[in-house]
C-alpha positions as CSV (number, residue, x, y, z in Angstrom):
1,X,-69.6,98.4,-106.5
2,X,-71.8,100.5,-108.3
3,X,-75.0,98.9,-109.0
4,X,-75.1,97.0,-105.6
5,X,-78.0,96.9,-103.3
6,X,-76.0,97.7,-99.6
7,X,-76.9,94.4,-99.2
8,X,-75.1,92.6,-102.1
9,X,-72.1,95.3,-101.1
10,X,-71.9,93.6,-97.2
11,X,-73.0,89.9,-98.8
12,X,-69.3,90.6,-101.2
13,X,-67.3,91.8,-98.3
14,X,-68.0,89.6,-95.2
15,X,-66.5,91.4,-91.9
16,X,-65.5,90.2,-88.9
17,X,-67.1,91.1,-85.8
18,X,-66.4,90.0,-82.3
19,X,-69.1,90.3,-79.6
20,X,-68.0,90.5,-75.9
21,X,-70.0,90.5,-73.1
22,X,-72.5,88.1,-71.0
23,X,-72.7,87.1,-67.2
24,X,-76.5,86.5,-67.3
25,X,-78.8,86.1,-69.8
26,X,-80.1,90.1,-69.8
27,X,-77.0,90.3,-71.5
28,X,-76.4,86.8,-73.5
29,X,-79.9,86.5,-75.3
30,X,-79.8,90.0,-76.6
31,X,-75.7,89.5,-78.0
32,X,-77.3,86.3,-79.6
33,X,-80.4,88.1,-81.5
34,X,-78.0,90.7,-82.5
35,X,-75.5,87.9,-83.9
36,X,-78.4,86.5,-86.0
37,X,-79.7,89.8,-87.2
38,X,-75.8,90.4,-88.5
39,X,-75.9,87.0,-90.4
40,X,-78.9,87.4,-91.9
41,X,-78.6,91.1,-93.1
42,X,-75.3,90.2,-94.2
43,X,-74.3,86.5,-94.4
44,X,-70.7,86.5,-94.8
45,X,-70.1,88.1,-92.0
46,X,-67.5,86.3,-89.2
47,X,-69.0,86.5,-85.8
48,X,-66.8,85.4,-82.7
49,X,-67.7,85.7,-79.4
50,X,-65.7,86.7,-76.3
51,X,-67.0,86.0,-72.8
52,X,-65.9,85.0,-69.2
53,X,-65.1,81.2,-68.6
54,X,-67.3,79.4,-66.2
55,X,-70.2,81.7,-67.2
56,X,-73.5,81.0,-68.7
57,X,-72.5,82.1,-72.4
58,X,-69.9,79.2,-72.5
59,X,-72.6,76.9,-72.8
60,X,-75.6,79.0,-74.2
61,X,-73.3,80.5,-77.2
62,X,-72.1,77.5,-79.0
63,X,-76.2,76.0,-78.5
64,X,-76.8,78.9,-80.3
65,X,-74.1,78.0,-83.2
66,X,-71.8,80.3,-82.5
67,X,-67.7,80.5,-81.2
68,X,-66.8,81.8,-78.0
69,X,-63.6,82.2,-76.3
70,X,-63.6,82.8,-72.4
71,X,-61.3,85.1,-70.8
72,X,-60.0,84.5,-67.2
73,X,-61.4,87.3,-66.1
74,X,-64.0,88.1,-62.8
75,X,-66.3,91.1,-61.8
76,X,-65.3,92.9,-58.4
77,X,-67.2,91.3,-55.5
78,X,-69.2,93.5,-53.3
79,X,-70.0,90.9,-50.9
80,X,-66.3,89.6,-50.5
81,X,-63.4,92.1,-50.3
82,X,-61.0,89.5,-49.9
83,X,-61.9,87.6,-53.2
84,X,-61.2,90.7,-55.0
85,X,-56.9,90.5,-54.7
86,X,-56.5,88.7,-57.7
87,X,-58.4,90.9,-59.9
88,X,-55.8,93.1,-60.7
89,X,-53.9,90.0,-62.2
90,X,-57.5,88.5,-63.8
91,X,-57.6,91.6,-65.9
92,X,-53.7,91.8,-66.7
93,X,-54.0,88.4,-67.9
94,X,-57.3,89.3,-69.5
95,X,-55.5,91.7,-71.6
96,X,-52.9,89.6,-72.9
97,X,-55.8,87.2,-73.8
98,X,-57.2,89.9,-76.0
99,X,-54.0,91.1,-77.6
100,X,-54.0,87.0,-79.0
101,X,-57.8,86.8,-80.0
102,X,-57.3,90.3,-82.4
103,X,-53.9,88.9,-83.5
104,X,-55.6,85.7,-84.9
105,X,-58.9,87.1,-85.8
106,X,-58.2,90.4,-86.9
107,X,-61.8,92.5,-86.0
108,X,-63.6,95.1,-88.0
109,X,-65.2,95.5,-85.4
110,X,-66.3,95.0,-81.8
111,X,-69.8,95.2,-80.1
112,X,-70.1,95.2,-76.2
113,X,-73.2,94.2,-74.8
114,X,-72.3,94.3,-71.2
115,X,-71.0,92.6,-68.0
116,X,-67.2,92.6,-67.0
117,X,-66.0,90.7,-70.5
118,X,-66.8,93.3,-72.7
119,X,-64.8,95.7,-70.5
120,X,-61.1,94.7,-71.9
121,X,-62.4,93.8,-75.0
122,X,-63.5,97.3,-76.3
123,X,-60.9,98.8,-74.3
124,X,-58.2,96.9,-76.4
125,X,-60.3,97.6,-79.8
126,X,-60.7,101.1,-78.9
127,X,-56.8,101.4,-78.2
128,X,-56.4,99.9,-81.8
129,X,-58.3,102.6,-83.2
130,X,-61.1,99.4,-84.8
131,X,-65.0,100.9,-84.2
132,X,-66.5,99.6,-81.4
133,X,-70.5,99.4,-80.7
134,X,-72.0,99.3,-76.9
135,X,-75.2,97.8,-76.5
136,X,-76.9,99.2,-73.3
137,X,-79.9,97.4,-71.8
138,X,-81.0,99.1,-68.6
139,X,-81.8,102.3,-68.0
140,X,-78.9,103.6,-65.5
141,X,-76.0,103.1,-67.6
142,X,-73.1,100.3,-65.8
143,X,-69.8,101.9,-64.6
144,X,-68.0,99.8,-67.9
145,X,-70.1,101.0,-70.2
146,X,-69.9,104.5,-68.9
147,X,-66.0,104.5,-69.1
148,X,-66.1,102.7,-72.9
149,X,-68.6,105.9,-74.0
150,X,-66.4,108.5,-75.3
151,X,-65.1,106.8,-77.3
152,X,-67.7,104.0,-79.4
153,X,-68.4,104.9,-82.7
154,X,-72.3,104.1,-81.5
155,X,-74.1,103.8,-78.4
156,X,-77.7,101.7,-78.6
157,X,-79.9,102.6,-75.9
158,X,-83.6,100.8,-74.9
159,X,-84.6,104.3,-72.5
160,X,-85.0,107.7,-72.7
161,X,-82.4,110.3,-70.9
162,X,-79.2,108.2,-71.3
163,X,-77.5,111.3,-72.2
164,X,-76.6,111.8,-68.7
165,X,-74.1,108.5,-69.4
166,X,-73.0,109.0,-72.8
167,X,-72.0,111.9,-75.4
168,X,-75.9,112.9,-76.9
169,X,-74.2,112.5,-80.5
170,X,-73.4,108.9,-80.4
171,X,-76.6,107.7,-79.2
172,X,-79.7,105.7,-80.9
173,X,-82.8,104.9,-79.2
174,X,-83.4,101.2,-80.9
175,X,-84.8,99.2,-77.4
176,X,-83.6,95.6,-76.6
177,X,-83.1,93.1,-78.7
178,X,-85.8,90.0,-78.2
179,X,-85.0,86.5,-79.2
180,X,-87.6,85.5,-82.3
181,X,-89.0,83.1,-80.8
182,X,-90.6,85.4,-78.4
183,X,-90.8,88.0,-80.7
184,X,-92.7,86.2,-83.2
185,X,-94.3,84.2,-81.5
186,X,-98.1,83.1,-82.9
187,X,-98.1,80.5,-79.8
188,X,-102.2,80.2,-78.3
189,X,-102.8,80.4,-74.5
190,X,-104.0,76.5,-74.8
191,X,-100.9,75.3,-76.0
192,X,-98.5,76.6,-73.3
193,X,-100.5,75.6,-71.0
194,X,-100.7,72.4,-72.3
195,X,-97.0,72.1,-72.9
196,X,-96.8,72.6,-69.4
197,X,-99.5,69.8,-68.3
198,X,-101.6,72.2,-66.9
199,X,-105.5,73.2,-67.0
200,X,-107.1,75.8,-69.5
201,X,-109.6,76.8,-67.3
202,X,-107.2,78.2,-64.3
203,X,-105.7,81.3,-64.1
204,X,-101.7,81.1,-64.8
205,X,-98.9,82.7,-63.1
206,X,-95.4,82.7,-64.5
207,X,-92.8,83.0,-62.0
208,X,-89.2,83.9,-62.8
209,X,-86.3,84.9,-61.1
210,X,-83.3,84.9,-63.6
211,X,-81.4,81.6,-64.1
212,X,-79.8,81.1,-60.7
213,X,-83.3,82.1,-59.0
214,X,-84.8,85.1,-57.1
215,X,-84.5,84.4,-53.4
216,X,-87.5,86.9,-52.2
217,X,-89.5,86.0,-55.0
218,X,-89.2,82.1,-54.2
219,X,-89.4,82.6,-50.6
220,X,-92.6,83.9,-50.9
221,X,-94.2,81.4,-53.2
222,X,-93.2,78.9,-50.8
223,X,-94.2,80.4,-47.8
224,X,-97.6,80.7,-49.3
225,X,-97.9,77.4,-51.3
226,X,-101.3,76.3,-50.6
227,X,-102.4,79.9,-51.6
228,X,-102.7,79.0,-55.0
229,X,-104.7,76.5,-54.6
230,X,-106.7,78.1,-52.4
231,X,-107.5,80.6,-54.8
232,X,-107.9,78.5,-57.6
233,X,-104.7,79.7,-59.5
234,X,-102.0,77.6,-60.7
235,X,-98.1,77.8,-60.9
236,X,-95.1,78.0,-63.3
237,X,-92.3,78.3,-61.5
238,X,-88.8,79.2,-62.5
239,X,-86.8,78.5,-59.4
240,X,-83.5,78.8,-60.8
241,X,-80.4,76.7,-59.7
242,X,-80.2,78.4,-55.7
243,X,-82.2,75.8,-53.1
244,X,-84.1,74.5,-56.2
245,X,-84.2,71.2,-54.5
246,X,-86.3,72.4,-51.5
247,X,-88.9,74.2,-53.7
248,X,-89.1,71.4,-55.9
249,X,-89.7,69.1,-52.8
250,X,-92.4,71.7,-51.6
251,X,-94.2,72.1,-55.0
252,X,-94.3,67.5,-54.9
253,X,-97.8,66.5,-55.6
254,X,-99.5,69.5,-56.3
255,X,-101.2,69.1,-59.7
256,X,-101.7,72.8,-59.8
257,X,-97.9,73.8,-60.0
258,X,-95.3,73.2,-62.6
259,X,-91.6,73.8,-61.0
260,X,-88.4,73.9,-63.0
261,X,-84.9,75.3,-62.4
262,X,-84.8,76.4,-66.0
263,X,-87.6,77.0,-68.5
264,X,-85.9,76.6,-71.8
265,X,-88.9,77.4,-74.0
266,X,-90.2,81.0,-72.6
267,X,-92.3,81.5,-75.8
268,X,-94.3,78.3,-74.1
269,X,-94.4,80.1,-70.8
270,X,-95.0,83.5,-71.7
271,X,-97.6,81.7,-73.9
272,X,-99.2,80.1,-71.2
273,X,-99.3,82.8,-68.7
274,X,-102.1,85.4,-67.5
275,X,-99.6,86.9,-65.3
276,X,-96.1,87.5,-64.2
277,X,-93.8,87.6,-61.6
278,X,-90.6,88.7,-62.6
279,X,-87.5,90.2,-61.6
280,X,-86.8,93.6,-63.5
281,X,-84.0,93.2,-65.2
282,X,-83.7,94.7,-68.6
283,X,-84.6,92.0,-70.4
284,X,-86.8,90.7,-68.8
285,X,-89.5,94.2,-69.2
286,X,-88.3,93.8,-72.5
287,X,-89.8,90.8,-73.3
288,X,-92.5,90.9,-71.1
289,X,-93.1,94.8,-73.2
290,X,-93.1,92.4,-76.3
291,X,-95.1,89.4,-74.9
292,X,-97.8,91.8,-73.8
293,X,-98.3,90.2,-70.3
294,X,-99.4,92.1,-67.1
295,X,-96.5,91.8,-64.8
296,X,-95.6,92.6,-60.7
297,X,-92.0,93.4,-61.0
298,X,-90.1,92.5,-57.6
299,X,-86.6,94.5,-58.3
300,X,-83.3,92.9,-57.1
301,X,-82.4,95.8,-54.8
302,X,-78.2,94.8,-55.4
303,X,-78.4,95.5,-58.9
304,X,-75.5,98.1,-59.4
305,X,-77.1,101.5,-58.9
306,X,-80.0,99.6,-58.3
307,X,-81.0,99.7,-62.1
308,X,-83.6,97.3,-61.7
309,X,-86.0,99.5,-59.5
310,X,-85.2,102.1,-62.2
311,X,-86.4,100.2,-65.0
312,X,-89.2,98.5,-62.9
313,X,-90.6,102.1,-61.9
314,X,-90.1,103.5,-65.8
315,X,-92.9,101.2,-66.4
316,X,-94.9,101.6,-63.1
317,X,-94.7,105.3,-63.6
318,X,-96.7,104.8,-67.0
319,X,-99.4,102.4,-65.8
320,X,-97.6,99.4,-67.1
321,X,-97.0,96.9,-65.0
322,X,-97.2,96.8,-60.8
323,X,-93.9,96.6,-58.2
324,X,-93.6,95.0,-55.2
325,X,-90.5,95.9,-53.2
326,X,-88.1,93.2,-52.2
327,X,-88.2,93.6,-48.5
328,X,-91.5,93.1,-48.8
329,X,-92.6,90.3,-51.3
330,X,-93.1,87.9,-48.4
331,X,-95.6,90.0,-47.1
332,X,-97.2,91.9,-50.4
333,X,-96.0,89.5,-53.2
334,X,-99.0,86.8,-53.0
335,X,-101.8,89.2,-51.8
336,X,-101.2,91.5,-54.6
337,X,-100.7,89.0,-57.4
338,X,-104.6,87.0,-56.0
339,X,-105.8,90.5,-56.3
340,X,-104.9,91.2,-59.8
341,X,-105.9,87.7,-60.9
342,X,-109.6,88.2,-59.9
343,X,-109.3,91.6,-61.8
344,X,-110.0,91.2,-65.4
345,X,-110.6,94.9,-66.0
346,X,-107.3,95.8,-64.3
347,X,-105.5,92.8,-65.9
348,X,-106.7,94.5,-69.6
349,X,-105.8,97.8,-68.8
350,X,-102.0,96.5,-67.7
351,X,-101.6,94.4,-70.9
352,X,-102.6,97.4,-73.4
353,X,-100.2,99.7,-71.6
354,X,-97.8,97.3,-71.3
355,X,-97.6,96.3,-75.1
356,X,-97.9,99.8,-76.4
357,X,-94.2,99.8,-75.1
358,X,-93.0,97.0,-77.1
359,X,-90.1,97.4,-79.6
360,X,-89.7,93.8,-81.4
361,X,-87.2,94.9,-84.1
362,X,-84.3,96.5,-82.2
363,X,-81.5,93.7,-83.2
364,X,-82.4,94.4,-87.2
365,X,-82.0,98.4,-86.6
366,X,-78.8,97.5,-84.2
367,X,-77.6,95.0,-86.9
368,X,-78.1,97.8,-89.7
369,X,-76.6,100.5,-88.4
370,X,-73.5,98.7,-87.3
371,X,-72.9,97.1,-90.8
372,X,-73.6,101.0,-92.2
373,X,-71.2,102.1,-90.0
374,X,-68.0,99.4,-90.8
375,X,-68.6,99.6,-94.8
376,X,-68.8,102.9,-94.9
């Protein structure tokens, strides 16, 4: 070895690292960048994912270029008590599933990036004595995560505090991980609006609610769908999969809205937009940190430990972005959003804040430290 840059060192001894998690993308987009990040620091490396079947990463993984494997495995329902008797048997089974996947593919390691299929996952790896890496996005730790903490070899964190989760010893401050194309993105205003079929001269408002949609948030553009006319603002909307069928029937005609259930190219959104309306997820501040865009978070208020008003108020706290509770975006949403659009000044002052948060590198530092870690 001696001689050896450490990258000729992992490049001569390709490792094989599974990554478990997903549910949404918060959690999918961010396993993905760090997967890349891995293969490009160190090429030989072996990446398979693990995720849940019937969940988004089934199809958004292998687009990616990647394996996955689902496990029969579901999250406890808060909404349905009922629905929740077989999950006992789900997570046996789940287990067993496992105990197969590190028999034939024989991990150096395991990186959990959240969401109920990394749970078993890192349990099983941990059991086995392999080191084992959590990823954690938002800034109240989840229940899984906080149970898997004692003992990861690493924990990468994207907020201040966590300590109050996890042992103060394992932890790194790196942020979230940002898919390049948003990252790097050298897109002009003119062509995402363009790409959209929209007009350059307008004011643009993205709207996005996570991939099956944001009830309160869509609710409230639709109760107020002439308002953007009215104001002279247009529309690029992100209904996601819920009712899409009734916005899109609402939005019919109106040259001044674009409506999708999926945007597939966010650079071209983000791009395009002067605004945004967004959930608060952890990856989506993340990006929108990274894009630079002024935002009005609306919070899902069921998040587990209601994470997202945490992460949403992080920012509001600092000048960064505005909130709108959900409870009252029908009311507030639309009348705060036509304010801020006839604001440059305000606009300006949201952007700068808002980008001096921005971390754009955090699946290279993540990706280094775990390949530092598993060759020694």
């Amino acid at each position: 070895m001696e001689g050896k840059t450490e990258k000729e060192i992992f490049q001569s001894q390709g490792k094989r690292i599974i990554i478990a998690g997903g549910g949404t993308g918060g959690h999918i987009f961010p396993a993905i960048a760090i997967a890349n990040a891995l293969k490009q620091q160190a090429p030989e490396t072996d990446i398979l994912f693990v995720g849940a079947m019937g969940k988004m990463e089934m199809e958004k993984v292998p687009q990616a270029g990647y394996r996955i494997i689902g496990l029969t495995i579901a999250g406890f329902n808060r909404k349905s008590l009922q629905k929740n008797i077989l999950l006992p048997l789900k997570l046996i089974r789940s287990f067993w599933q496992v105990k197969k996947i590190f028999q034939d593919f024989s991990p150096d390691a395991v990186i959990g990036v959240g969401g109920y299929s990394s749970f078993p996952v890192l349990r099983f790896a941990q059991a086995k004595g392999i080191p084992s890496f959590i990823h954690e996005s938002n800034s109240f730790a989840g229940k899984s995560n906080q149970l898997l903490g004692n003992k990861a070899s690493a924990i990468f964190v994207a907020s201040d505090g966590m300590e109050k989760f996890f042992p103060k010893e394992k932890l790194l401050k790196t942020g979230n991980p940002v898919r390049k194309n948003i990252a790097q993105s050298t897109l002009s205003r003119a062509e995402g609006i363009h790409f959209f079929g929209l007009n350059e001269q307008k004011k643009t408002i993205l709207a996005v609610g996570g991939s099956l949609g944001a009830k309160s948030i869509n609710d409230a553009l639709l109760l107020h769908i002439d308002a953007w006319e009215q104001n002279d603002l247009q529309l690029i909307w992100q209904t996601g999969k819920t009712d899409a069928g009734l916005y899109q029937t609402a939005a019919r005609g109106k040259q001044n809205i674009w409506v999708g259930t999926f945007i597939e190219h966010m650079e071209m959104a983000y791009a395009a937009a002067d605004i945004v309306i967004s959930r608060a997820g952890a990856m989506a501040v993340t990006e929108l940190c990274v894009a630079g865009k002024p935002a009005v978070f609306v919070p899902y208020p069921h998040a587990a430990e209601d994470h997202q008003t945490f992460n949403a108020l992080s920012l509001v706290r600092q000048d960064a972005a505005l909130m709108v509770k959900d409870n009252e975006a029908k009311e507030k949403l639309l009348p705060t959003v036509i304010e801020l659009a006839g604001d440059e000044k305000r606009q300006m002052e949201l952007k700068q804040k808002i980008q001096s948060l921005a971390i754009s590198n955090a699946d290279e530092v993540i990706a280094a430290e775990i390949l530092k870690k598993i060759h020694g």
